[in-house]
C-alpha atoms as a printed R data frame, in Angstrom:
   type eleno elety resid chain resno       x       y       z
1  ATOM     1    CA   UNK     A     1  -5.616  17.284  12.470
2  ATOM     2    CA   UNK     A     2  -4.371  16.102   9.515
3  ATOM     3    CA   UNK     A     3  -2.427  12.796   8.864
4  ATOM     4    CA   UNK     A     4   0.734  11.973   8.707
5  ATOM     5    CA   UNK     A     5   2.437   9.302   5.939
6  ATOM     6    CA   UNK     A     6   2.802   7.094   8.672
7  ATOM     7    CA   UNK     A     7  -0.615   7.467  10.410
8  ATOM     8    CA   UNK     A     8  -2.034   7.281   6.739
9  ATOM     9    CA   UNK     A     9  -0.075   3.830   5.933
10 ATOM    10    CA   UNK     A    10  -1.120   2.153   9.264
11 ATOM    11    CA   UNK     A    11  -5.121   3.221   8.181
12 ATOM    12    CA   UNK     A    12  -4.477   1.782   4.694
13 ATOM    13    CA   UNK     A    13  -2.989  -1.442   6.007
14 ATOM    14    CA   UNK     A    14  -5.974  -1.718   8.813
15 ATOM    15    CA   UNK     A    15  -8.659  -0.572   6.153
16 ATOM    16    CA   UNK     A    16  -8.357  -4.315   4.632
17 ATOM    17    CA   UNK     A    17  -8.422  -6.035   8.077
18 ATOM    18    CA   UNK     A    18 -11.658  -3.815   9.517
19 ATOM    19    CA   UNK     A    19 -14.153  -1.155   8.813
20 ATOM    20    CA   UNK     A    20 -12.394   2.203   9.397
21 ATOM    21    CA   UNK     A    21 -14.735   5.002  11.723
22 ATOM    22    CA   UNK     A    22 -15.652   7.753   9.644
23 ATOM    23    CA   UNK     A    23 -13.366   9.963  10.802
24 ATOM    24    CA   UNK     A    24 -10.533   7.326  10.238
25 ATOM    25    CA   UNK     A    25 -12.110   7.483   6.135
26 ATOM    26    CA   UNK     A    26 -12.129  11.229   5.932
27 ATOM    27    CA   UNK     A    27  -8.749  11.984   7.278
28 ATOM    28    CA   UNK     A    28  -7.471   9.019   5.273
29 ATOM    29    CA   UNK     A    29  -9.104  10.304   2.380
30 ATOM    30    CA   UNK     A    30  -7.780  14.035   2.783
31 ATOM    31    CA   UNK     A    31  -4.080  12.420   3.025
32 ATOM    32    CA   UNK     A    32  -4.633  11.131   0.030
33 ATOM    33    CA   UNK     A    33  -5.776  14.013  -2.065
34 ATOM    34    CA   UNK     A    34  -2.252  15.312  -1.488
35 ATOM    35    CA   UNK     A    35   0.042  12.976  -1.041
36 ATOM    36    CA   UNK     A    36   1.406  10.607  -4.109
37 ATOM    37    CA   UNK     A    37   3.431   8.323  -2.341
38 ATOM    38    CA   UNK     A    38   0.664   6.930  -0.174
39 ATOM    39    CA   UNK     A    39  -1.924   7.156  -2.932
40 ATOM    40    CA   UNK     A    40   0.992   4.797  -4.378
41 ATOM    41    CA   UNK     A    41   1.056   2.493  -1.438
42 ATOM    42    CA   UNK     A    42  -2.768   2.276  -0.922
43 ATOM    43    CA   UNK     A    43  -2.419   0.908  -4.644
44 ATOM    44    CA   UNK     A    44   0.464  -1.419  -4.221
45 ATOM    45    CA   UNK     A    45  -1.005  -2.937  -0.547
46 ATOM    46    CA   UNK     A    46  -2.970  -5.676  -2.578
47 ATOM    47    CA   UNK     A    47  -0.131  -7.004  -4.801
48 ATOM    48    CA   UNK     A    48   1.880  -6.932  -1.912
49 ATOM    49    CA   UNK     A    49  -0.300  -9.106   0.158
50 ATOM    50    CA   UNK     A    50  -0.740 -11.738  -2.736
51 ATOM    51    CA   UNK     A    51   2.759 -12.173  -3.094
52 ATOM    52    CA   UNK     A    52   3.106 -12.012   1.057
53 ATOM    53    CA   UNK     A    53   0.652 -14.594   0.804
54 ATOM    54    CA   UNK     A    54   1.846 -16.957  -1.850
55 ATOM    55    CA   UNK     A    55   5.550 -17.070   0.007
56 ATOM    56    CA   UNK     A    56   3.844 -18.161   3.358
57 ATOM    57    CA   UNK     A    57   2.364 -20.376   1.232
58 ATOM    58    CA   UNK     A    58   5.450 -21.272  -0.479
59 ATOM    59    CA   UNK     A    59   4.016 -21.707  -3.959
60 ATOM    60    CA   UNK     A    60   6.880 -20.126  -6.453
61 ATOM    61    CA   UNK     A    61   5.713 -16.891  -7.690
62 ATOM    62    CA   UNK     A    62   6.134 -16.242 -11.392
63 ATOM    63    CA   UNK     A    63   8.342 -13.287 -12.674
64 ATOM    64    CA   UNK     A    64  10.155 -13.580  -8.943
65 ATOM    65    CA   UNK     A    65  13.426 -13.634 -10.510
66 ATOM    66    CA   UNK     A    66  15.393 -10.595  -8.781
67 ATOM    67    CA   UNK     A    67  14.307  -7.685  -9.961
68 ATOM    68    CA   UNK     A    68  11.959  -8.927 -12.452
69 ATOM    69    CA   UNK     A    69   9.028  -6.532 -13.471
70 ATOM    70    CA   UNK     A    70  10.115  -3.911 -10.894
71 ATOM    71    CA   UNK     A    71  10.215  -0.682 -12.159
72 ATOM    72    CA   UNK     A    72  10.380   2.480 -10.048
73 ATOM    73    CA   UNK     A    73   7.089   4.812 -11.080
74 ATOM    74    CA   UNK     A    74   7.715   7.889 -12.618
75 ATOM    75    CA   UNK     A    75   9.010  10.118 -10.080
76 ATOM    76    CA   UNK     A    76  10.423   8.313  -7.386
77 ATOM    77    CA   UNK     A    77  13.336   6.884  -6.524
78 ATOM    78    CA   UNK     A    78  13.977   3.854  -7.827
């Protein structure tokens, strides 16, 4: 069965919290061969949690101005 966008987000989010079962990996890994937008996310997912981070933190984040250094990448909405 292959993944969904949303079954393939939750596996990215949970593969940086625990080991995912091989069959997790593979069907992760096949949603990914074919689908941009979470190859996109999977990619993003570490900045985001640095910047989740440093707000819990509440240490000022530099270039946090509104909008600053957000670009939409090529071929999405943005």
């Amino acid at each position: 069965m292959l993944t969904d966008c949303h079954q393939a987000s939750v596996l990215i989010s949970q593969a940086s919290e625990r080991r995912l079962s091989l069959t997790e990996r593979a069907r992760l890994h096949l949603h990914l061969g074919v689908c941009r937008a979470c190859r996109n996310f999977a990619a993003d997912l570490p900045v985001l949690g640095k910047a989740a981070r440093a707000l819990a933190a509440g240490l000022p984040q530099s270039g946090a101005e509104e909008g600053a250094g957000v670009e939409p990448r090529p071929g999405t909405k943005g």
